[in-house]
Each structure stands twice: as structure tokens, then as C-alpha cells.
N, C-alpha and C positions, 0 to 999 in steps of 0.2 A: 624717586620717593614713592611712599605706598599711598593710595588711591581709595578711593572706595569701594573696589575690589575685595580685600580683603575686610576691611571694617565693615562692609557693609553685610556679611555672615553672621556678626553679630549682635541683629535683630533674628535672631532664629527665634519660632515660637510666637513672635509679635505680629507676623503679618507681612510686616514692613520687609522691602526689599531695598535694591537701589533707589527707585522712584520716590520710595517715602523715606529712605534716610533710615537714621540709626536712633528708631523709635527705645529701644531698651540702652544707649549708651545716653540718653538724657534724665540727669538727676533732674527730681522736681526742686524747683526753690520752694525753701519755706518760710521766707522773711515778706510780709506784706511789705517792706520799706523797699523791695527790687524796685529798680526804674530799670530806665533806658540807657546805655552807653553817653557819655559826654564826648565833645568832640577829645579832647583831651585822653580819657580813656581808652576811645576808639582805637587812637592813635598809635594808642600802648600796645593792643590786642594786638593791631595789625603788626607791629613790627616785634611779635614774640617769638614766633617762629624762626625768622632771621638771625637775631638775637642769640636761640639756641644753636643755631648752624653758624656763627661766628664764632662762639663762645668753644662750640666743639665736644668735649670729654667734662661729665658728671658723673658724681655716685651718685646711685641710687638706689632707694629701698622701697616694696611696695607689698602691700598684700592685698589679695584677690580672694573675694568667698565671704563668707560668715564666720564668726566666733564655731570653734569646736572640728570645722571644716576647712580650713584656710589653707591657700598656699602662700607661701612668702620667698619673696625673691631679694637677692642682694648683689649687688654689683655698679657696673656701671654701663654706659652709652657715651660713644665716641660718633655727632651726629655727624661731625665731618665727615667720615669715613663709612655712614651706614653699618654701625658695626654696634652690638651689643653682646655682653659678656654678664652672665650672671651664675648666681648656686641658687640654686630650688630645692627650697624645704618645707616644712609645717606638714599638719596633720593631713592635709586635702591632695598633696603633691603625689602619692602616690606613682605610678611608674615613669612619673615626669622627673623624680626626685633626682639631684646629680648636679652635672654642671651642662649651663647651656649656652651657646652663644647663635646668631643671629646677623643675618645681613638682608638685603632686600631680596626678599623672596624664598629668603631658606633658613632654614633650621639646621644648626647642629648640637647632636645633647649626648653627651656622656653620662650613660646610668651609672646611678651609685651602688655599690657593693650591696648585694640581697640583703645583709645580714646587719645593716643599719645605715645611719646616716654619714655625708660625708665628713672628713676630719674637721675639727672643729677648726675656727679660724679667730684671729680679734677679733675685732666688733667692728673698729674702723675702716672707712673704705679705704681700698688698695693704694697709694700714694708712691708710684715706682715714674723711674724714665727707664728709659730702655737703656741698661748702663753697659753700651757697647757704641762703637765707633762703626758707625755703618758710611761713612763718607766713601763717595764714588771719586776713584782715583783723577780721572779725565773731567769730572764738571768741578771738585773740588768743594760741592755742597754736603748734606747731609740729608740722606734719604728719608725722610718723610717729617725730617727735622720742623722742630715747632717753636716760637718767641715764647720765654720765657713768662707763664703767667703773673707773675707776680703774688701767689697766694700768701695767706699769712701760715705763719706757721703753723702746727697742728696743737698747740698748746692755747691759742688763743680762738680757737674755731668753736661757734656757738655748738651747743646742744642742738642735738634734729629736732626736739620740740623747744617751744616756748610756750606763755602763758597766754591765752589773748589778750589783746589789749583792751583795755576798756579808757585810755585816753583818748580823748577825741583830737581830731587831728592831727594827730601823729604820723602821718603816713609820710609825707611828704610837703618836705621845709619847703623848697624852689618850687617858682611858679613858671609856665612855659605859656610864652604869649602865640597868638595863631599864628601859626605855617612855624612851630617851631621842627629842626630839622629833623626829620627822620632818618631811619635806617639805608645807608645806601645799597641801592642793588646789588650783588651779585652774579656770575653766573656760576652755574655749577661745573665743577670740574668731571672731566671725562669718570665715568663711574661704569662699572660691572658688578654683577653680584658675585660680594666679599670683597665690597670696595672695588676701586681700581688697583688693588695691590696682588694681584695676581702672581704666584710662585709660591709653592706652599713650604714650608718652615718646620727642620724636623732638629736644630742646635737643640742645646741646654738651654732653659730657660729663654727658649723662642728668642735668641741672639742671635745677630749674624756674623760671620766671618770678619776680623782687621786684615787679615793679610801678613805678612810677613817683608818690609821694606827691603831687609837684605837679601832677598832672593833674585828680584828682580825682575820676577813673574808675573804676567798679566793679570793671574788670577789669585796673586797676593801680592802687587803692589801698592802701596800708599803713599802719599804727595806727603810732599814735607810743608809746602805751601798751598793754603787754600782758605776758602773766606768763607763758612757755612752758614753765617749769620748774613751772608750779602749774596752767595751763590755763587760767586766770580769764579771762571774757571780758573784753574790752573796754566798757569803758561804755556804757550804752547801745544797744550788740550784743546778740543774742537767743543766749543761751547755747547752747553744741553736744553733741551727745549723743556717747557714748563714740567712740575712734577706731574705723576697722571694722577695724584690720588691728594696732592696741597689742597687745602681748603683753610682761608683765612680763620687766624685765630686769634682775631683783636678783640679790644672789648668788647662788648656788646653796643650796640645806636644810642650816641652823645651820651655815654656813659661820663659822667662826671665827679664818680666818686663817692664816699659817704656822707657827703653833704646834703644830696638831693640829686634826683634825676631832673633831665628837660626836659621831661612829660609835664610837669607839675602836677600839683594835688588833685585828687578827684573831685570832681565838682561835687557841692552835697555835703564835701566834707563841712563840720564833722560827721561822722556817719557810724552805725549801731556796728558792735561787733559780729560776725556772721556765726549762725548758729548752729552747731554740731549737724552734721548728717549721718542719716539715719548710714550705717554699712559697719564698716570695721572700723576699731577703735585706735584713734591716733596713735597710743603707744604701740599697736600691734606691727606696725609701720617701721616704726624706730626703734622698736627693739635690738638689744645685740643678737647681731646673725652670723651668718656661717660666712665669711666671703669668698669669691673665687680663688683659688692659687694664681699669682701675678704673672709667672708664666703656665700659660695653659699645657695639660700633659698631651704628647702629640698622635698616641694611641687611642684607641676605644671608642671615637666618634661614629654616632651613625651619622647622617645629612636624611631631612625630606623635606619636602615645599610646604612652604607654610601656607598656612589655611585648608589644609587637605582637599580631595575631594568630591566629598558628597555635603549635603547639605550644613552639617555641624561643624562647627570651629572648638576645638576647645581653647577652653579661657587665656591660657597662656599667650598662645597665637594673636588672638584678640588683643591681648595686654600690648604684643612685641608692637604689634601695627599702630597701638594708641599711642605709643611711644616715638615710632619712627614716623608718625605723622605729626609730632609736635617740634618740627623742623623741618624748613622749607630755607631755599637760597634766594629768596627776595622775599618783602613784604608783603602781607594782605592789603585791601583795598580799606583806609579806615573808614569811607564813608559809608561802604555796601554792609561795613559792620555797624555802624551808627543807625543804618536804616533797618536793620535787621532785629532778631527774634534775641540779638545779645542784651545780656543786664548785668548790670552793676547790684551785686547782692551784701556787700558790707565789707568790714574791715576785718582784720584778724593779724596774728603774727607765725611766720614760718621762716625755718632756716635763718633765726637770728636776725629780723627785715621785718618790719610793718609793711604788710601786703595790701591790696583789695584784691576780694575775692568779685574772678569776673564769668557770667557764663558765656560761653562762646561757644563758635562751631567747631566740632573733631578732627576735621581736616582742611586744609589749606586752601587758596582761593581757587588753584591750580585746579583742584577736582573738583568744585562744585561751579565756577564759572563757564558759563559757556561764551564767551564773545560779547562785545559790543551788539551782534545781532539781535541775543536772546536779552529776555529780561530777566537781569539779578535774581537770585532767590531774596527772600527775604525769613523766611522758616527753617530752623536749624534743621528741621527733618530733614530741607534738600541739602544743608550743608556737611551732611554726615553724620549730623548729630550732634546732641548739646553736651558740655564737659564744664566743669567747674576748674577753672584756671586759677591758682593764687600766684598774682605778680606781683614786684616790687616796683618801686619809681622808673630803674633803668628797662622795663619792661623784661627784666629777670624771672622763668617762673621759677618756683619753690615746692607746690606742688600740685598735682592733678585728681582728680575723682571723677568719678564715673560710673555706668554699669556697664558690664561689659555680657549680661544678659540677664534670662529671670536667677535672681538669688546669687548675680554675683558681683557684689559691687567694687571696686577697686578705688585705694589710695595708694599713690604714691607722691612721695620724700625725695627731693630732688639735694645731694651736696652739690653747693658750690663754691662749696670753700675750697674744693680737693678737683683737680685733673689728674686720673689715675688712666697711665696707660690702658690701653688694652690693643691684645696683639691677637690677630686672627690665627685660628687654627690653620693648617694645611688645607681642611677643605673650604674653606672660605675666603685664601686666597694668602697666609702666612704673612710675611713683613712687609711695611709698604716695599712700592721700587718707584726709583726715577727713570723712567726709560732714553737712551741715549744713542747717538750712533756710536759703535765699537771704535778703538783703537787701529791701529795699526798692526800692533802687537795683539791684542784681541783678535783680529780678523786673521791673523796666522794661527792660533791656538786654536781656533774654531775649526779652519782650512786642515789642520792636522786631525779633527775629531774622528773619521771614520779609519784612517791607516793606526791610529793608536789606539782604537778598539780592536780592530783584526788582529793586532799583536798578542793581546791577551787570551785570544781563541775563544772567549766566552766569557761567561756571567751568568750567578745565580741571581734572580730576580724576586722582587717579593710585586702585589698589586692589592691598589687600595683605589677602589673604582666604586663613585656616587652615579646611578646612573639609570634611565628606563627602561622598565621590563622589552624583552626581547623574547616574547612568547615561545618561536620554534628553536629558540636556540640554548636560553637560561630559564628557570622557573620562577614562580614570583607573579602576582596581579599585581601590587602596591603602585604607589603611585612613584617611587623611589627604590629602586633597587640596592641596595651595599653590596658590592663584589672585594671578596679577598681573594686573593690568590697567589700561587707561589712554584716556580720551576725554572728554569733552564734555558739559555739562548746559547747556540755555538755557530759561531761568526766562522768559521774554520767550514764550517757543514752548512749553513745556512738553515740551519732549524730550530725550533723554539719546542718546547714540550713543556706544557701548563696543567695544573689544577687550579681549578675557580669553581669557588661555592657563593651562594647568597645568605649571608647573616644568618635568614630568615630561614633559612633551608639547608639547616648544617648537616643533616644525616648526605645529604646528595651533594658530589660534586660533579664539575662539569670537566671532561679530558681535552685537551685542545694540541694539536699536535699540527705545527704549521711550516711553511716554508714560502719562499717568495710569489708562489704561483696561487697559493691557496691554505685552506684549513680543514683537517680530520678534528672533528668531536665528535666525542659520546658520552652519555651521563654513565655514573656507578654511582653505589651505598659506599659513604664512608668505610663500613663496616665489611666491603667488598675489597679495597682496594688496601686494604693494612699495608702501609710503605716496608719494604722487603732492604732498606739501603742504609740501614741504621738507627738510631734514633738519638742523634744527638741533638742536645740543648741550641736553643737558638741563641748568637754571638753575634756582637758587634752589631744590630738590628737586623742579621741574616734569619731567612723561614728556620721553623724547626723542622725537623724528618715528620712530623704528622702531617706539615701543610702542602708539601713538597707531593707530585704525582707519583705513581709506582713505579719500580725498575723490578720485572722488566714490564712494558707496558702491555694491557692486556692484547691478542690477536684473537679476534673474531669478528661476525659481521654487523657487529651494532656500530662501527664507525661508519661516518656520512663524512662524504667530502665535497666539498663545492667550493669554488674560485675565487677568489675575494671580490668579483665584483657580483657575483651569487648574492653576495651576505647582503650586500648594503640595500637600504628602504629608500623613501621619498626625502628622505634628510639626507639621504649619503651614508658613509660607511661610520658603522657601530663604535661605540665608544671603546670598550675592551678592544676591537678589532685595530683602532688607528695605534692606539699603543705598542700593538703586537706588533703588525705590518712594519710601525715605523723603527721599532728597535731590530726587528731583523735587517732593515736596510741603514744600520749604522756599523757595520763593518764592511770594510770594500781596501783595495788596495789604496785606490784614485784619493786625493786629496780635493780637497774644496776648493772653486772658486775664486781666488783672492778677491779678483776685483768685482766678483756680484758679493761677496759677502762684506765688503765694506759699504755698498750701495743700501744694502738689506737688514742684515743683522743689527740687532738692538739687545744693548745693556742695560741691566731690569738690577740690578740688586747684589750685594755679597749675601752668601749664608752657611748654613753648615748643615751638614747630611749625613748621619753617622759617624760622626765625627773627623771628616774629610770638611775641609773649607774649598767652598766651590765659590764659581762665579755664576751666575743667572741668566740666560741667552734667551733671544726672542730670533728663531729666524722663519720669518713668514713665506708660508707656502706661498707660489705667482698666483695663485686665485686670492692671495688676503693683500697682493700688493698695494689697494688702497684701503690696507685696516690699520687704524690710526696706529702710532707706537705705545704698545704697551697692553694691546689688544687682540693679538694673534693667540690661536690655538695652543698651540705648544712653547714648552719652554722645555730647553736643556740644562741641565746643571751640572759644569764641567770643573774637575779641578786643578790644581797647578800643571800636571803632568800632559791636560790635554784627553783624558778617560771622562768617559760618562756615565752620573754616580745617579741621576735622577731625568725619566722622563715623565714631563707633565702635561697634564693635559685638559683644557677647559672643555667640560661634557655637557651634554645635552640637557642636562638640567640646573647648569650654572655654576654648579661645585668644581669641585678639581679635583681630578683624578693622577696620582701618582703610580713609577715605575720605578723601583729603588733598584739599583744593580751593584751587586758585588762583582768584581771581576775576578776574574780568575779559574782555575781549570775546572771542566765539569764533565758527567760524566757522558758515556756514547749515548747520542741522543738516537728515539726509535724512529726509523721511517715512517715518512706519512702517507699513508693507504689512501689510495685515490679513487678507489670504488669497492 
């Protein structure tokens, strides 16, 4: 979960740092009638966060800024899964504007087209399931499968505003006597950033592979019997251990329905309506917006770390983290908040619910608790900072405010009438997976991967690499590099011939010409290197001849060669480099293994890849033998025939980096000059 790390950036200007908290994300109250938290209250605050991490996937709507200046966001947040998905627009959005989605600690954003805004969309939030059959053959469950919420329809779903209320007492009928039950613990399930769902995702509409039953192929087969709602394997099947990315999605803590929550009424009650704050104006909030496409397009994404790094955060970033810190897998402490800088500021109505509006601290107890040793904070400054909370009886929020610095203050519109999927791009980690031990059949498919590459004598390859500057080798200071690139591997020759440029530095690309012992690069101008090999359109997600390196490649003495263990730093070997290295060493006569790959390898997921339906493979190198399943570096993605159509690979800044391969004939690759 995010920390005060990043929230804490936005006190820029203020002074305030960690030590003092998130002096500009506290609204002032303006109602003389604020008290102090009730134990009752307390109790609610503390178990909101939970609440939201139980609950899982909301829309939402929020605008950040001033009238004339604003940007406005629409989408939704899947807290299970650390994952947000939104469109950015309004007048303030500027080169933010597009589509963006978000996991702990990274950003991915697709600019929108120079020439306007993105396509319009309804107004309502996204309302999809994922309408494909991703059930893993051998556990017989449903990969990232979720219990039906129960929503009401969309015909009977309140307006995002109401009116406030000005009856008194209305908030909440049932009363909760002391020690009513609270939220039960959690713990959080294994997580990586872009979730624990690792294996990036390039189907139609971000689906994954059914398989084909009559085939009989491991890497389309499907059970005729299995129980997704219980998990039970299939007969026969070697049962699967927990999913790595499940996160409970029951009600919310002693949810009871619309009759009343077990919090009971806030003490006080009846209690004044709470009065407008100063920032953006409700409707700006809820207006009809632009929403995401339901399935995200799997091109165009840059990735960088959120919260950049020099001293400034922009607002965004700030929003993503106020967001991702209003969920947590257990509850706060409600006495540390009873004792605390928290208040009870009034009543009001949001998302259809008589709320109380509550202030509380920004972030979780997790980050501002030190131990039993230290003594509690009791001042929002050291707990992150102050936030205006509007909850409902079941300890539901509805919505949040805040500043997120000087002049810019943020609301956001929580639905929760609506769980709208949302599916991770490729670089943040594409469809969940249930990680599994392989088959029988599996572990022969796999056992065949390198003799059923060498068959094909090669592969055009395309690459899409998030990753850290590599001063003497790529161009680029940022704090995040984007590498594309596109060429050649011949399993026949043992050599690979690459072009790779940086987004940011499209006039320059980088030549890479490799073989098992080592790498020739050198840089050209685009404009040097005009591809001499045709110029055909790019097909089937195969490079075009622009992206593709020269034939014939240049000979002079600007190439550098050094060995592969040359390249690597204090971390080991380079991210573009392990992809290289490792796709060269996937054609070989020798077969695999059987019996270390039944020991080892792990089943992560079906999908689709250019429209080949693969299967998802985890086989961990012996230095990751104790890296839990579903955690390993790379992943293969192989399809029925046993060919490898995708390597992937978790880089050095959390993202995921792919290797798309066509196979098939390619043309005579050049020698690699060794000095």
C-alpha cells in the first residue's frame, strides 16, 4: 500500500515534510459545531479503509484545481488488486489528457490524439465482467473469479448528487451497543506492482484464451467438470494453491443492509448539515464525463514512477496516492482515532446514503504508527494529513476532499452501486493469474519449447521495454526509460540483430547485434539508417520496415563489443539485455527436463497474443527457487504447437517488459564484430 512517501510530496511549498505531515492536504473545518470523534464514529473511521479493500472495485469521479483550471478524472479503482483505471480530461489536463491507469508505484498514461479530446463516451461508469472463460483446466476455478455482488440494476441507481439533508436524524435508524463487531482482519494477498497479476495481455478486448476441448492440447484444453464458485479441482488434477492476486470481496464489516448499519447513529445526532467547501463545485464532480474504454487499447502506453523525482509531484500523482491510501487490509485503531485531531463535522447526503461527514487522517495506521514503543500521534499532521471523509452507516465512503496543494483542492464521487471491471494494461501486469504446478502434459509442452523453436530457424521480434536509464549504453536521464524496438533472432545462427530507440529520443536509435557470447552496439540518426528491406505495412502486430534495423548493416568502427557479463551493473544484467540473452538461448536441439520442469514450472493464466491463444508459463531461474509462485522474472507464452509467441519480463522498475515473436523465416543475419 502507498505510505507517506508519496503523499508526503504534497505539502510542496508548505514547509512540511514527512515529520510534519501533509500540512496542504488538510481542509479547514468551517462549522463551529465540529467535536470530537464518538466512540461509535471512531469505530466507523477505523474500519473504512478495510471496508474499501473488501468491497474492492468502484467508480469514480473526481476533480482536482479550480473552476476555469480543472482537471477531471473518470473511471474506476479496483482496491483489491492496487489497480486504477481512468480518462483525464477538463481544461487543466493538459499533456496529462488521455487515458491512465495506475498500480503501486507506477503510472501508465496514454496520450490523447494532439488534435482533441478522447472519443466521447456515456456518462455512466463502466459496468462489464470480463465476458470470457478464463478457468484453469487442472484447478478447475476461475482465474481472478469474483462472488457475485449483488448490485441493483442500473435503472434504479441514485443520481451521483443529492440534495442535503436537512432532517435531523436521518442518518442512521440502528443503534450499535459497545464492542459492537467490527471489521475482521485480513491479510493481504501476495502483491507486486500491477497487482499480483503478472503477464502482460495483448487479446481483444483484454480476454483471455477458452481453449479449444476438441483438441486435446495442453494449451487449449478445458474441463468439462469443475466448480469455480468452490475452486474444487478437477478430478484427477493436482489441486492449486491460493490465487496470488484473490482479495476478498464480501460486504463490507457487519453490513446489514438498508436498514441500518452496526455502527449506529452518530452521537449528537441530530446534527447540522455540513457546509459546502470552499474548492470545486459538486456538480463539477458529477458531471457527465468521458469514461475509459472497458477494454484498455494495448498500444501507445508510456509507464514512469509515480511521484517523480525531484521535489514536485504533480496533482495527479498526489490524487492517485490519496486514492490508493483509502484502503488498507485491516483496520485502524479506533481509539488512536478517538484520541486524535479527528472530528465529526455534520451531516449531509452522498451517493444516494445519509452520510456524516468525518475528518480524519490521509493515510492508514500502518504509516503513521510506530509500535507499542512510541507514543501514538495524536495530530493529523503526523498522520498524513487531514481529509474529509463522507461515510455511510456500514462505514462505506461516498466521497473524499482534500488539497492535494496550494490551489488545488480535490473532490471526489465514489459509485457504489457499479463494480466495473478493470483490466490491467500489459505493462502493469495484463489479466489476473492463478499460479499453479504444471500438468503432465504441460511439463511436456514446455520440455518441447526449445527443439520447436529451432525448427522454425527464427523470428521476427518486436520489444516494448519500461525500464532505467543505462547511461553508456541507451540515451535518456529520466527517471523511466520507454524502449521500443524491432529485429531479428536466427536460432539456426545463433544471432539476434536489433534496433531500439527511446520514445524520447526517436531521431536516435541504438544497433544491437548479439550472439551467445556477447553484444555489438552502436548508435545512428534515424535518418542515417533509412531500412534498405522494403517497406511493408506492419501485420498481424508484426514491426513495420521503419522499425526494423538496416540490411545491410552498417561496417565501421563505431561498433563496441563487450561480453555479457561486461554489460551488467550492481543489480545484475540489464533489462533489454536479459530478454536478448534469453530469447537467443531458446532454440537448441536438447529438450527440457521433464522431471525438474514438473518440480518447477508454474501455470499463471490462458491469453491471447496476436491472435494465437497461448498458455502463460513461470519457470524460475535456480537463484528464484525460493521466489513464491507467481513471482518469478519471466514468463513464457507458449501456444498449442509448443512455439514461443511472447517473452516477458518483470524489469527493474516494476513494470513489464515484453518480447513479441513471430516465427518464421528471416533474413541472413550480420556478424557480430568483436572489436
Amino acid at each position: 500500500m502507498l505510505t507517506l512517501t508519496v503523499l508526503g510530496c504534497l505539502a510542496v511549498g508548505s514547509g512540511a515534510g514527512l515529520a510534519g505531515g501533509l500540512i496542504s492536504c488538510q481542509p479547514t473545518p468551517t462549522l463551529e459545531t465540529a467535536r470530537p470523534l464518538s466512540p461509535a464514529e471512531a469505530r466507523r473511521l477505523a474500519a473504512m479503509r478495510v471496508t474499501n479493500y473488501q468491497d474492492g472495485r468502484v467508480g469514480l469521479r473526481a476533480t482536482l484545481g479550480l473552476a476555469g483550471d480543472e482537471i477531471e478524472v473518470t473511471g474506476a479503482v479496483d482496491w483489491g488488486r492496487e489497480l486504477i483505471y481512468l480518462t483525464v480530461t477538463g481544461p487543466g489536463a493538459g499533456e496529462h489528457r488521455g487515458l491512465l491507469q495506475a498500480g503501486p508505484g507506477l503510472v501508465a498514461t496514454r496520450p490523447a490524439p494532439a488534435t482533441g479530446r478522447t472519443p466521447a463516451r456515456p456518462s455512466g461508469p463502466a459496468t462489464t465482467g470480463r465476458p470470457t472463460d478464463d478457468r484453469d483446466p487442472a484447478a478447475g476455478t476461475t482465474a481472478g473469479a469474483r462472488p457475485p455482488a449483488g448490485d441493483p440494476p442500473a435503472a434504479t441507481r441514485p443520481g451521483p448528487t443529492e440534495p442535503p439533508s436537512t432532517e435531523p436524524g436521518s442518518a442512521e435508524p440502528g443503534s450499535a451497543q459497545p464492542g459492537s463487531t467490527g471489521p475482521a482482519s485480513t491479510e493481504p494477498g501476495s502483491t507486486q506492482p500491477g497487482g499480483t497479476e503478472p503477464g502482460a495481455s495483448d487479446p481483444p478486448a483484454g480476454q483471455p484464451a477458452t481453449g479449444d476441448p476438441a483438441t486435446g492440447d495442453p494449451a487449449a484444453e478445458e474441463p468439462a467438470t469443475d466448480n469455480p464458485a468452490t475452486g474444487d479441482p478437477t478430478p484427477g488434477e493436482p489441486a492449486t494453491g491460493e490465487p496470488a492476486t484473490g482479495k476478498p470481496e464480501t460486504a463490507g464489516p457487519g453490513q446489514t443492509g438498508p436498514a441500518g448499519g452496526v455502527f449506529g447513529p452518530p452521537a449528537g445526532a441530530p446534527g447540522p448539515v455540513v457546509a459546502e467547501p470552499a474548492g470545486p463545485p459538486r456538480e463539477a464532480a458529477t458531471a457527465a464525463a468521458e469514461q475509459p474504454p472497458v477494454a484498455p487499447p494495448q498500444d501507445g502506453w508510456r509507464v514512469r514512477r509515480m511521484g517523480g523525482t525531484g521535489t514536485e509531484v504533480n496533482p495527479l500523482d498526489s490524487f492517485l496516492a490519496l486514492i490508493f491510501a483509502a484502503a488498507a487490509d485491516r483496520p485502524d485503531r479506533p481509539e488512536a482515532l478517538e484520541r486524535s485531531e479527528a472530528r465529526w463535522l455534520g451531516r449531509d447526503r452522498a451517493g444516494g446514503a445519509t452520510v456524516d461527514v468525518l475528518l480524519g487522517p490521509a493515510v492508514s495506521q500502518a504509516s503513521w504508527d510506530s509500535g507499542p514503543a512510541s507514543p501514538t500521534p495524536t495530530a493529523l499532521t503526523e498522520m498524513g494529513g487531514a481529509v474529509r471523509y463522507w461515510l455511510d452507516s456500514d462505514a462505506r465512503l461516498h466521497r473524499i476532499e482534500a488539497l492535494l496543494g496550494e490551489n488545488v483542492p480535490v473532490q471526489v464521487d465514489l459509485d457504489r452501486t457499479t463494480r466495473p471491471e478493470v483490466t490491467a494494461v500489459a505493462a502493469l501486469g495484463g489479466l489476473p493469474v492463478l499460479p499453479r504446478a504444471v500438468t503432465a502434459d504441460e511439463a511436456e509442452l514446455l520440455a518441447r519449447l526449445r527443439p520447436t523453436n529451432l525448427d522454425q530457424g527464427g523470428a521476427t521480434v518486436a520489444l516494448t521495454v519500461p525500464t532505467v536509464p543505462a547511461e553508456r549504453l541507451l540515451p535518456g536521464d529520466g527517471p523511466t526509460v520507454n524502449l521500443r524496438g524491432a529485429g531479428w533472432v536466427n536460432w539456426y545462427g545463433g544471432n539476434a540483430y536489433l534496433a531500439v530507440h527511446d520514445l524520447d529520443e526517436p531521431t536516435e536509435r541504438l544497433l544491437l547485434r548479439a550472439d551467445p557470447a556477447g553484444v555489438a552496439a552502436r548508435t545512428v540518426r534515424r535518418e542515417d539508417d533509412a531500412p534498405a528491406h522494403g517497406a511493408d505495412p506492419p501485420r498481424d502486430g508484426r514491426p513495420g520496415a521503419a522499425d526494423l534495423p538496416p540490411l545491410p548493416a552498417p561496417i565501421d568502427r563505431a561498433w563496441s563489443y563487450r561480453q555479457w557479463p561486461e554489460r551488467t551493473d550492481r543489480l545484475g544484467g540489464l533489462d533489454l539485455d536479459l530478454l536478448v540473452s534469453e530469447v537467443l538461448s531458446l532454440g537448441d536441439q536438447r529438450a527440457g527436463d521433464l522431471a525438474a520442469l514438473r518440480r518447477s514450472a508454474v501455470w499463471l493464466r490462458r491469453d491471447v497474443v496476436a491472435g494465437q491463444k497461448v498458455t502463460v508459463f513461470e519457470l524460475p531461474k535456480p537463484v528464484e527457487a525460493d521466489t513464491p509462485r507467481g513471482q518469478a522474472r519471466m514468463r513464457y507464452w507458449v501456444d498449442r504447437s509448443g512455439l514461443l509467441r511472447r517473452l516477458e519480463l518483470r524489469t527493474r522498475t516494476g513494470a513489464f517488459a515484453q518480447l513479441d515473436l513471430h516465427p518464421g523465416q528471416v533474413p541472413e543475419l550480420p556478424w557480430v564484430p568483436t572489436n
